[in-house]
N, C-alpha and C positions, 0 to 999 in steps of 0.2 A: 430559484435562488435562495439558501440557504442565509441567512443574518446571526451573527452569535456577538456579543457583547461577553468581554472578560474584563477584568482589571489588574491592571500589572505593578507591583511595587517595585520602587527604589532607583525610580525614573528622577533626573536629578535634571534634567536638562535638555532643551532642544534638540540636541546632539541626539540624545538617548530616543527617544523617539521617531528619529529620522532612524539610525540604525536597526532599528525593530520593524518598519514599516519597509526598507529594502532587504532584508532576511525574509519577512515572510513574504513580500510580493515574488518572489524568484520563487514560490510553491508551485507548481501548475497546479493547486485543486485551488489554490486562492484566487478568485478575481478581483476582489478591492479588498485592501484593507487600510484604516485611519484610525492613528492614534493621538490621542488626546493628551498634553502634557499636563494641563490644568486637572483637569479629571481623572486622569489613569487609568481610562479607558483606552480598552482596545476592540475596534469593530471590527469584525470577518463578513465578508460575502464571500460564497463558495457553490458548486452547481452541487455539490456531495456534502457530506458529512465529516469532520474531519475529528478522529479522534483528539482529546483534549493532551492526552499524554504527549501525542505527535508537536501540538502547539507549544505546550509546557517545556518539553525540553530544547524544540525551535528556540522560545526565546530564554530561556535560563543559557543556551551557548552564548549568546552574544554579548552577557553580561552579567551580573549580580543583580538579576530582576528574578522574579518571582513573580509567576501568571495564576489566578485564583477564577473560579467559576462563576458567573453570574445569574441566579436565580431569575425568572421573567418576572419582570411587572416589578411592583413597588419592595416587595424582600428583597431582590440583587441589589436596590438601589441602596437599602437600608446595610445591607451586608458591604457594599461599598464605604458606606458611610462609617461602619466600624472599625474597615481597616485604615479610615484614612484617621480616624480620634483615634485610634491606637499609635500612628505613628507620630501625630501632632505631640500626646503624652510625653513619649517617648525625645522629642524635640526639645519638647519644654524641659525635662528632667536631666536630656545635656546642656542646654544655656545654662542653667541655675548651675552646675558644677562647672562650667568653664568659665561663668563670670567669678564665681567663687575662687578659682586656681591663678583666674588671670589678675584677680585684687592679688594676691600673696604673690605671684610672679614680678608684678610690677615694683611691691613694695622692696623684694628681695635683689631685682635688677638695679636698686637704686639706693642702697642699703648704708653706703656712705654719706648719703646725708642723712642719715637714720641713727640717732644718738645713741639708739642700745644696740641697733646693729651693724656701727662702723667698728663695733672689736672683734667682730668674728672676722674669722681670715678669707680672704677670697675662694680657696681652695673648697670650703666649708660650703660658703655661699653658693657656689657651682653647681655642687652634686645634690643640695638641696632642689635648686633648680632644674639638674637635670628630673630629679625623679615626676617632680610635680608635671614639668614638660613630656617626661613620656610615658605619663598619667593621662593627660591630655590626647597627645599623640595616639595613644593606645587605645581610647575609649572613643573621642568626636573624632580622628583619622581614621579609625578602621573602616566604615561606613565609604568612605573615599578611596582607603586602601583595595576593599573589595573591588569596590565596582571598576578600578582601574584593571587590576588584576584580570579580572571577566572580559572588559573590554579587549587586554592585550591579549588574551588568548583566543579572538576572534579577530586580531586587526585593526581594531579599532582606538578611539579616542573620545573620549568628553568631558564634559568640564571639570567632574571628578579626576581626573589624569592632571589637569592643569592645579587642581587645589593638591593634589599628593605630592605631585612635584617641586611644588612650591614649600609648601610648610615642611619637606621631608629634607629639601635643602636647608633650611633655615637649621631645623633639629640636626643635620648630621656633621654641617659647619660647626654648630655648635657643638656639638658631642665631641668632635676633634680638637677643638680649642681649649675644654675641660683636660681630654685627656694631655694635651701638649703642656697645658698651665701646671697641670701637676705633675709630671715627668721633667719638666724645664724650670719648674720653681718660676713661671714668669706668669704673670698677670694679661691673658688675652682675651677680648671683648667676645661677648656672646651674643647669640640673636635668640633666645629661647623665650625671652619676648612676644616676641615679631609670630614666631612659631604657634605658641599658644593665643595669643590674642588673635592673631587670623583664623584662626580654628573656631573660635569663641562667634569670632563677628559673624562668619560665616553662617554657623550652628542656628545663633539667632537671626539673621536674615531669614536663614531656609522655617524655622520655628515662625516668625511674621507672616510669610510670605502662603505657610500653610495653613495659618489661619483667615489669610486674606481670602484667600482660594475657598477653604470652607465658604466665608459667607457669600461668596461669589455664586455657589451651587444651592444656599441658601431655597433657592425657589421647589426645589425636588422637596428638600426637607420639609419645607412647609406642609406640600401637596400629600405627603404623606400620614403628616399628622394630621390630616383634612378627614382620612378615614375613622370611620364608626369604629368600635370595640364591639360591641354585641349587639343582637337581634333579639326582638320579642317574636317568637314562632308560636305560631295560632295553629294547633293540632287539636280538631275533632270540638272545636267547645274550649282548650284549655289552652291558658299561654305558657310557654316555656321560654324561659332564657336561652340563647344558646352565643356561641364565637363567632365571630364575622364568616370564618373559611367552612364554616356547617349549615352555612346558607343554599338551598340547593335552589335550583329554576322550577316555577311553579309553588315553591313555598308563600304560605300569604302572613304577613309580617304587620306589628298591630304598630304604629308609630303614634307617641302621646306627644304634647306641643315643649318644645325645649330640648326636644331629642332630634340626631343624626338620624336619617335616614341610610340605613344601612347599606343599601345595594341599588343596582335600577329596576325599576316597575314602572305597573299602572295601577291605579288604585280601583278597588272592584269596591270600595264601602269608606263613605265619610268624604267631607273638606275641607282646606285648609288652607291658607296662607304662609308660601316655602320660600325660604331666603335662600336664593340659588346665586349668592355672589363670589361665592369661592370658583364659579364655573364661568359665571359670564362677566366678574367685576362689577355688576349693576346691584345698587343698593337695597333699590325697593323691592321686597316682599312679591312672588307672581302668585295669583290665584290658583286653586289647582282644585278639581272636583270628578267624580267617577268616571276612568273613562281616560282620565289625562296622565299623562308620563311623569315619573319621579325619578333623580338621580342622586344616586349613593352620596352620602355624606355633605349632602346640601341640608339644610337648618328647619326642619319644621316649627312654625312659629305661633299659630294659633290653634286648629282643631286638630282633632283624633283622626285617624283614618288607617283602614287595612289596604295594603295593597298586593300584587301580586309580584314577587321575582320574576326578572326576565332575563336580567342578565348579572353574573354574580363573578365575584375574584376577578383574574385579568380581562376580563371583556367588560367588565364596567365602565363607564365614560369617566372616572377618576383614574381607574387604572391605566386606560388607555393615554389619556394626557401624560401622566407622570412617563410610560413609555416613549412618547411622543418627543417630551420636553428632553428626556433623557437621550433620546438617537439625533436630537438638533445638536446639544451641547457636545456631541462626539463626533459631529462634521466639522470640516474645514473649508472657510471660504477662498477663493482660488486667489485672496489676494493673499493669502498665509506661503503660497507657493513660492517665494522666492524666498522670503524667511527662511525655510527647510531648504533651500538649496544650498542658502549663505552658511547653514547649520551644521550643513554635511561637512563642509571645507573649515568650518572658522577655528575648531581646535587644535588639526593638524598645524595652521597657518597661524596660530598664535604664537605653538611651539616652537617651529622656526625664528618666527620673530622675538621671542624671550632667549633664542640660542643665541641668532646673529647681535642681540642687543649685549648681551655677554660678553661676544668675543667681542665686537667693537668698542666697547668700552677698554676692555685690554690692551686692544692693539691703540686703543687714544692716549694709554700712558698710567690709568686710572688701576687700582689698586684690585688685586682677587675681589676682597670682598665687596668693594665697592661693587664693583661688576655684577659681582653676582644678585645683590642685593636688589639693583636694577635689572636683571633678569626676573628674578621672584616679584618683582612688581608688576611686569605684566601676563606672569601668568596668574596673578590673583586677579588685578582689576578685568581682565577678559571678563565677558559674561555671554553666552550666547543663552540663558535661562530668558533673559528679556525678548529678545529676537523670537524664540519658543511662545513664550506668553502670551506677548501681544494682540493677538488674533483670538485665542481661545478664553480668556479671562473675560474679555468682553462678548463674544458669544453668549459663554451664561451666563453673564446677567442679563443681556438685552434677550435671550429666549427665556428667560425665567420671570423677566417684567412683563414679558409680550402673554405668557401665559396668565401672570398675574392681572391681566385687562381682557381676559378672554379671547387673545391672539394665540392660535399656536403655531409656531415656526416649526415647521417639518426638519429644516436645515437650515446649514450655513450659507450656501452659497443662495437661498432666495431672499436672506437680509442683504445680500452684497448687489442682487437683480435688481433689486424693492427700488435702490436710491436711483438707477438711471432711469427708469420708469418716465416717459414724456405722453403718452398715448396708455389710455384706462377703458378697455371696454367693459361694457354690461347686459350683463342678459336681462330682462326685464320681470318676467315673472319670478317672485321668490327674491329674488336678488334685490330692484327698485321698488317691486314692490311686496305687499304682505304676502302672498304667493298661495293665500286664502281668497279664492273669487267667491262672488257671490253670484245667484241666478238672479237677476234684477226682472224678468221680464221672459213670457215663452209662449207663442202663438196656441197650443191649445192641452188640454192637459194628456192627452193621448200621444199629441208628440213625448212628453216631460216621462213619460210612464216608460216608452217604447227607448227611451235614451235612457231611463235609469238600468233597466236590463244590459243594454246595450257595455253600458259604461262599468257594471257590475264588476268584471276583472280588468281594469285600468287601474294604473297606477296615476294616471295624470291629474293635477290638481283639478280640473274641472270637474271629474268624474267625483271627487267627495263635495263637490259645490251641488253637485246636482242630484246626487244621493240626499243629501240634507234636505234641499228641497222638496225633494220625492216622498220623505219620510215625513215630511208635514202632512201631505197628502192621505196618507200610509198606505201607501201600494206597496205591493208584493214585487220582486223581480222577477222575470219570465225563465227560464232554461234559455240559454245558448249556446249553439253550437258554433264550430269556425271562426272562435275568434280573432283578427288580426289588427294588430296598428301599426300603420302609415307613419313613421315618425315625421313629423312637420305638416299632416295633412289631416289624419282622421283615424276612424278604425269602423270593421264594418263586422256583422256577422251574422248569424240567422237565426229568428224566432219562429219556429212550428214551422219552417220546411220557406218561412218570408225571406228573403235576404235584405238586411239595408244597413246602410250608409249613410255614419253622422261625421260629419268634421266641416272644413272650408270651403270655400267655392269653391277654387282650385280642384277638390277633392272631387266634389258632385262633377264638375265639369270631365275629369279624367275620365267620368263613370259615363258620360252622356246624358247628363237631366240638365235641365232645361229651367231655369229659375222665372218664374213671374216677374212682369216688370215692375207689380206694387213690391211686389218681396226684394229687389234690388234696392226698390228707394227704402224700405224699412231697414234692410242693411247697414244703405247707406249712415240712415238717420243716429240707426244705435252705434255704428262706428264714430261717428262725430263728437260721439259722449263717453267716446275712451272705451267703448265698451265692444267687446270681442263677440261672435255672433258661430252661433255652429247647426249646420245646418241638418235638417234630416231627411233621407232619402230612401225609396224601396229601388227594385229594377228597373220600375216603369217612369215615376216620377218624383218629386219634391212634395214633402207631406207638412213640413214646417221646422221654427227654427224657435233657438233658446240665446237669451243673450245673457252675458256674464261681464261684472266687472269686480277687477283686482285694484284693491285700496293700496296706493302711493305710500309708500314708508311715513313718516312722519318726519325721521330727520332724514329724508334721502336729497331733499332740494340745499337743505344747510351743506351738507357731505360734499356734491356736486361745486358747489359754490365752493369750498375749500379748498376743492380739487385744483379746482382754477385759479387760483389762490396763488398756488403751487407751482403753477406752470404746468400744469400736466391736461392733455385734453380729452376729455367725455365723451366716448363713444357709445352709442343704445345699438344693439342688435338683437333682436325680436324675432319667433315664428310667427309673431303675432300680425295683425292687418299693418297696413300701410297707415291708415287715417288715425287708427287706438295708439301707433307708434310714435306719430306725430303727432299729435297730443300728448301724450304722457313727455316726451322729449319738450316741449314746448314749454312745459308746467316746470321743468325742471332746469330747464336754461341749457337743454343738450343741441348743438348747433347742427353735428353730426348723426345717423340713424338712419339703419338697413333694416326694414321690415320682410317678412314674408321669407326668411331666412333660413335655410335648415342647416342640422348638424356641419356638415361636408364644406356650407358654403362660409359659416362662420369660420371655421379650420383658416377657409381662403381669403376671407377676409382681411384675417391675422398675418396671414403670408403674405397681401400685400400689403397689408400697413408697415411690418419687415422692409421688405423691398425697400421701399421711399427712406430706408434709414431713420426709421424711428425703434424705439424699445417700448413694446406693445407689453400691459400687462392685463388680464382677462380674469374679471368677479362673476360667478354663475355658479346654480346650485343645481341644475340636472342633468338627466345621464345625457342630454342632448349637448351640453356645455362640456362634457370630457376631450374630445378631440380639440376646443379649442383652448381648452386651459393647458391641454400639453406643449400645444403647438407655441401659443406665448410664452414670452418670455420670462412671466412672474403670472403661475396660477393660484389663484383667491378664491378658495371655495368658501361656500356660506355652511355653515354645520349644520342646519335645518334643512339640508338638501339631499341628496343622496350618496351615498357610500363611494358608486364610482366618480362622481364629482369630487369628491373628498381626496380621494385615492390621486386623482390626478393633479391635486395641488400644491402649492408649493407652502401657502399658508391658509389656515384654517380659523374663519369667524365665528366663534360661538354665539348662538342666537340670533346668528345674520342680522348685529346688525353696523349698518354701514359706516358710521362714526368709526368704529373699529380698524373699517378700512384703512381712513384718514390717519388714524393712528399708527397701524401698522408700516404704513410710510412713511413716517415721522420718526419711529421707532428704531426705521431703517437706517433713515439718516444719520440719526446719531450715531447710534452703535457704529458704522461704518467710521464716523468722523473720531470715534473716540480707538477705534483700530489703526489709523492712518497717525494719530497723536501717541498712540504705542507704540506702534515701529520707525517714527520717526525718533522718538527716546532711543530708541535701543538702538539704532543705526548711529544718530548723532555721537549716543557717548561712548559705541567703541571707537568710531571713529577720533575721534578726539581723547579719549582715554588713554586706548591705549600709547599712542605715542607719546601722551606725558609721563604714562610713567614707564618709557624707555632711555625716556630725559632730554626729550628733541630741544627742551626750554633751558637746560640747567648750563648749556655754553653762555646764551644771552643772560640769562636771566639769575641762575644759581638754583631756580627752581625746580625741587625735587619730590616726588609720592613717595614715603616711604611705602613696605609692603601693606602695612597695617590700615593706611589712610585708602590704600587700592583695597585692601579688605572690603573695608566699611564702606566704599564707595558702589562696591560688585553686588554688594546685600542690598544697598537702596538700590540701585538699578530694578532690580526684579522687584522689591517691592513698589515702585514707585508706578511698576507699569499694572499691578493687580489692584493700587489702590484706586489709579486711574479709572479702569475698568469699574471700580464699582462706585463711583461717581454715575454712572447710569439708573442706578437704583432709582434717585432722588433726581433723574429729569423729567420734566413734564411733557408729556406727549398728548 
């Protein structure tokens, strides 16, 4: 599957967005696509490649948009960022002239109580008017005029339609009244007003609203400026300066203290104390010495050190975040779905409703203008920008804070999973605990030698517990041949023509050996102590065993306790022994716990916790936890786990560590609560909006919107729901 990120200008509204998202779905190369009203993104999935020209003029038919390319990694985002302070400029530079037109318009609409300008003649005062108005008209309408225009040449409609229609009635009433007034010698009232001041309000709402949104995206920006500028490159004896993108893999880079670290490595000379809180949010300084992993634009803060590039430009763990944060902020969560449904209909059904409020007022007796006037009211206060908003305004910030705490939200729809969440499982290595065992204990050092060969190509955490150990010793590793591992049992293979067999009972038992009855109770003994126990075997028989224990998180018992806190309940699932299970479960107040577990059964697990009607969500960081973090409802990889754990989650913990979790729960919540207080804005005040200013109140009451107050009303609407949204910033999770 193909993924392309564009960005589209001149997106004004809900509407606009729903329209571009059913033109291109009706592609057959297209299989999803989601556009972003907040962001002006637009994401493709496709099995092919789709020329950009094809896209480009796709959506330039549907309207006055303009579709621009997207560079990978952090330049698209930065090239993003330019076209949106371009058109912010451009925003602010029409408020300043429409608030400017619209002081002189008012002063000139009112010009008889104006002591030096009740001598000019009305006639005078008109065409002054008019010009100023289709000043206005000409320069903050066009923008409106276009995109109406584009729309009706595809069928379409958006709020752009409803603000042309509106102000273009005010201005052509008016413009008739001019000419009548002066053909007739009679004095007829004008709305060019009404016309330029809704223009005005509007301008600046959309001008607010686009700066609100900037800082809403605020967290990309940040992550951006996170990156280095240059590199010191260590060639041959000499250091050279060089740009961040002349960084090659394998280059070895000199880092002095108070400087970026330019890219990821590991350092092969020197160490240091690195402030890596731009990645995980944790304050204190982590040690780091020959041997240990460095990431790009995290803070060296004490010694010198060289290290070696390994991963440079978009494969960086900076870059890949800012990717990451960036394809969250251009999902939609499925409660955004009805929103775009209301979005697709609500223009059409405004218009009718500003038509039939037109005639009805006619046929009640009431005057042309009055009529119409109250028509032009509800097609100004309409807003379906709100309804659009709601949903994605708060997305970025709640995935730009969640990165800001070293959460990264893959998508929208696993903040929306995250809140019903009632049932929490965990894998227990890596995850509860530090997923560094150590070898506590090993029947003879002929077994430790014969398992370090063994273990030689394993990836599993034990195999570097037992390496270390072996390396104190300083044995050499044997040649082997036939390597295999048993996922959840063991791995075996042959030294000089020997064959054997190291993992769990289970495993020896599959094989046919035959365990001593003292070697059971020593099992026994070292499982009682949380501690895992792996045994060693040739063809014939049991040769001896190594026991290993993995140290408990530190905040994993606080986490747990939160959990519960919460109402949500702690489930432990383990390949690990039965006895090392319950224990570690015990210590941590887990009431619930399935030992002796593999991939397949965890899966099944999950499906039945499903079953019974709960929403299961699953924290694990190995390839043995991918099927089950798919299979739940909300997966929670630890980032110090493996790629396909990663891959298969919904959210990602930097530095595993579990606090995180809690938070990203929390995280969920809000943002969720602060989307359902969006769309309740935006629903309530069309609902009620617009029928007051159709004048459902003005029989009882006399109460009437003019169109200007429905202006001013339509521009907070939308801002009121972006400023909401970044109330998030500044919650405590």
């Amino acid at each position: 599957m193909i993924k392309k990120t564009y960005h589209v200008q001149g997106m004004d509204c809900a509407a606009c967005a729903v329209q571009i998202e059913k033109k291109l779905s009706k592609m057959p190369e297209i299989k999803k696509v989601v556009v972003n009203l907040a962001t002006g993104m637009l994401n493709i999935e496709s099995d092919n490649e789709i020329p950009f020209e094809v896209l480009q003029k796709a959506v330039e038919d549907i309207g006055a948009y303009k579709l621009h390319k997207m560079e990978p990694g952090a330049a698209g985002h930065e090239h993003g960022a330019m076209l949106k302070e371009a058109e912010i400029k451009k925003l602010r530079n029409k408020t300043i002239f429409g608030v400017i037109i619209s002081v002189l318009v008012m002063i000139l609409s009112y010009s008889q109580f104006i002591p030096i300008l009740n001598q000019i003649s009305n006639n005078v005062i008109n065409l002054l008017l008019l010009v100023l108005a289709a000043a206005v008209q000409i320069w903050l309408g066009w923008q409106f005029y276009k995109s109406t225009w584009g729309s009706l040449k595809s069928f379409n409609s958006n709020m752009d339609t409803l603000i042309a229609l509106g102000t273009t009635s005010a201005f052509v009433y008016s413009l008739a009244a001019v000419i009548y007034s002066i053909i007739s010698n009679q004095n007829v009232g004008t709305y060019f007003d009404t016309a330029v001041v809704i223009l005005t309000l509007i301008i600046l709402g959309k001008y607010l609203e686009a700066r609100a949104k900037g800082k809403a995206s605020d967290a990309i920006k940040n992550l951006i400026k996170l990156q280095a500028k240059i590199a010191h490159l260590m060639v041959n004896g000499v250091e050279k300066e060089i740009e961040l993108d002349q960084v090659k893999i394998g280059d070895l880079i000199i880092v002095r203290p108070g400087e970026k670290i330019p890219v990821d490595g590991e350092i092969v000379e020197g160490e240091s104390s690195i402030d890596e809180s731009m990645i995980t949010g944790e304050s204190l300084p982590v040690d780091k010495k020959i041997g240990d992993k460095v990431i790009g634009s995290t803070i060296n803060k004490s010694g010198s050190f060289t290290f070696k590039a390994e991963k440079v430009g978009a494969d960086t763990v900076l870059a890949q975040i800012i990717k990451l944060v960036g394809e969250a902020q251009g999902t939609k969560a499925p409660i955004q779905n009805l929103a775009d449904i209301i979005s697709g209909y609500f223009v059409p059904i405004v218009l009718l409703i500003a038509l039939f409020t037109f005639i009805i007022w006619l046929i009640a007796g009431q005057a042309f203008v009055f009529s119409l006037v109250m028509g032009i009211s509800v097609l100004i206060i309409a807003c379906p920008c709100a309804l659009g908003l709601a949903t994605p305004t708060a997305i970025i910030v709640g995935t730009g804070k969640g990165a800001q705490e070293g959460i990264l939200i893959k998508n929208a729809e696993g903040l929306e999973k995250a809140e019903k969440i009632n049932v929490l499982c965990f894998d227990k290595t890596g995850t509860l605990t530090e997923g560094q065992p150590e070898v506590l204990n090993f029947s003879d050092e002929d077994t430790l030698k014969i398992a370090y060969s063994l273990e030689s190509k394993s990836e599993h955490p034990f195999a570097a517990a037992i390496t270390k150990k072996a390396l104190e010793y300083k044995f050499e590793p044997q040649k082997i041949i036939g390597f295999k591992a048993i996922t959840g049992r063991g791995i075996l293979a042959s030294i000089e023509n020997e064959k054997y067999y190291l993992g769990n009972q289970e495993f020896l038992a599959e094989q046919g050996i035959e365990l001593p009855a003292e070697t059971k109770a020593k099992i026994l003994a070292e499982e009682n102590l949380a501690r895992s126990v792996l045994l060693l075997a040739d063809e014939k028989k049991y040769l001896g065993y190594i026991s290993l224990a993995d140290p408990i998180k530190e905040n994993a018992k606080s986490s747990i306790d939160l959990l519960k806190s919460m109402n949500i309940k702690p489930v432990l699932m383990t390949g690990d022994n039965s006895k090392t299970a319950e224990v570690v479960a015990g210590i941590l107040g887990i009431n619930e716990w399935y030992a002796k577990i593999l991939p397949d059964e965890k899966q099944k697990k999950i499906l039945s916790l499903q079953a019974d009607g709960n929403k299961v969500g699953m924290v694990g960081d190995g390839i043995n936890d991918a099927p089950a973090l798919t299979q739940s409802d909300l997966g929670i990889a630890m980032a110090t786990g493996t790629d396909v754990a990663i891959e298969s989650a919904d959210f990602v913990i930097l530095k595993g560590d579990l606090n995180k979790v809690i938070k990203a729960l929390v995280l969920s919540k809000k943002t969720m609560s602060t989307i359902r207080g969006n769309l309740f804005w935006a629903f309530i005040y069309n609902i009620i909006g617009i029928p007051i200013a159709a004048g459902i109140l003005f029989p009882s009451t006399h109460l009437l919107l003019s169109p200007t107050i429905s202006a001013a009303a339509m521009a907070f609407s939308s801002l009121f729901v972006v400023l909401n949204s970044l109330l998030l910033k500044r919650a405590r999770i």
